[in-house]
C-alpha angles and dihedrals in degrees: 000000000000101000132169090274093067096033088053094055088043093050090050085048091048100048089043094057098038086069095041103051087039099219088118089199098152084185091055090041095056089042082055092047097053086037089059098039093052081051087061085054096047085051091054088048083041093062098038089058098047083067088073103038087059087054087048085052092045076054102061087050100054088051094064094034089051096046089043084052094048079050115055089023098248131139114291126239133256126274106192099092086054084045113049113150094221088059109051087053087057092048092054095040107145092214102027081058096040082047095049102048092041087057089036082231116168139150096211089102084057101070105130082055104054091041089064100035093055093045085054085052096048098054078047116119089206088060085038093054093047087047091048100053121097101242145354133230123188092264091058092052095046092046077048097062091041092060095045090053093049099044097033101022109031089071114010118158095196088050099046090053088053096052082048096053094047103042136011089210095070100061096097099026114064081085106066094022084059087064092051081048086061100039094057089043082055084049113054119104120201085224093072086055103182093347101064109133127242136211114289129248084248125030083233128330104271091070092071092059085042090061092043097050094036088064094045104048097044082055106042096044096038085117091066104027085055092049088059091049091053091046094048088039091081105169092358111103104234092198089059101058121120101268087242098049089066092050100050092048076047105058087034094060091041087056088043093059093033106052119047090188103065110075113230088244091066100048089047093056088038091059094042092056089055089045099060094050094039110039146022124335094253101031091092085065099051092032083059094050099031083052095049095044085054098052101050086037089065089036090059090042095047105239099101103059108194132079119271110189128192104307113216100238100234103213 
């Protein structure tokens, strides 16, 4: 689950950070780094599990509506939201259960929130067109439970107050993890029954040492990355640069001379991305040209040995 997108957002946050807070403990800085990144897998986990706490809560709900219709002799109420079949996988998931109970998490402290997030659910047209068809297959629970994520999970005020609340690692990350949240529910096959997979804690093993020596590199040769940035800044100030920008060209140019295998024009676009969610309004703009320049500046001089190509400037 964790990929480079997301390693590349956490290592901007952490150096950052290691030359704000001044401790300058590249050990405790890469610890913080692999900390923050596992909290991004237990939200994953987090919000995979909060599916079926809402089902446990539609539940409770049935049971009264079915006892007040044996009661009174009416017709009694449908049973197909409580038992989604989607659902109920993910309830009797082997390694979402094993996952849960090893990180004692739970949304049973949350009642007041999955009282009102069900009832939303439930006035939903999306939730009154599933109940109204005539019947239900396995693609139309799972479809169910992509459009009520996305409707009732995606953005959420009330959620995002409780991540907040329960961990600060989580401030910048429901967005991203939500896609990985999408992508398992795509993903899941009624074949597998409780044991379907989920995602992994890490897309393959390499991306935990990229994240190491990532960190490592942008921080113990920011001397040098930051000279290049000064000597392809030209009329541009460099002391006046916003402090994240530097960061960002820094860590870009540490990925462009560490790892042979990404091409330069990825980890341009990749950078420019981060810095238009992380930094100035026009710093997506220079941190694309300054980036560029740099590049085919250490190609010509050797020291960056991979082709690099004429980069499209993103505006």
């Amino acid at each position: 689950m964790i990929n480079r997108e997301l390693i590349r957002i956490k290592t901007v946050q952490l150096t950052y950070a290691y030359y704000q807070n001044g401790s300058k403990n590249i050990d405790a800085a890469e610890k913080e780094l692999l900390f923050s990144l596992s909290k991004a897998y237990d939200m994953y986990n987090y919000l995979l599990e909060l599916i079926v706490a809402i089902t446990q809560e539609a539940a409770k709900h049935f049971s009264v509506a079915e006892a007040k219709a044996r009661r009174e002799g009416t017709k009694l109420p449908s049973a197909r939201f409580v038992n989604n079949q989607l659902a109920m996988m993910l309830a009797g998931n082997s390694e979402l259960n094993e996952i849960t109970q090893q990180q004692n998490i739970s949304w049973q402290e949350e009642p007041e929130f999955l009282k009102k997030i069900y009832t939303q659910i439930s006035e939903s047209q999306i939730y009154k067109d599933y109940m109204a068809a005539d019947e239900a297959s396995f693609e139309d629970d799972r479809e169910l439970w992509r459009k009520l994520y996305r409707a009732f999970i995606e953005d959420n005020d009330d959620l995002d107050a409780i991540f907040e609340e329960k961990s600060l690692y989580w401030n910048d990350d429901k967005e991203i993890v939500d896609t990985f949240v999408l992508k398992t529910i795509k993903r899941f096959d009624i074949g597998n029954g409780y044991g379907q997979p989920l995602l992994p804690e890490y897309d393959n093993k390499e991306d935990r040492e990229y994240a190491r020596h990532l960190l490592r590199a942008a921080i113990m040769n920011g001397d040098e990355y930051q000279r290049h940035m000064s000597d392809a800044s030209q009329n541009w100030d460099f002391s006046r640069l916003a402090y994240m920008d530097i960061v960002i060209m820094q860590i870009a140019i540490a990925e462009m001379l560490t790892f042979p295998s990404i091409p330069v024009s990825v980890t341009i676009n990749e950078y420019v991305e981060i810095a238009k969610y992380y930094s100035t309004p026009r710093s997506a703009a220079y941190i694309n040209g300054m980036l560029d320049a740099i590049a085919h500046k250490l190609a010509d001089s050797g020291i960056l040995l991979k082709a690099v190509g004429s980069h499209n400037r993103q505006e």
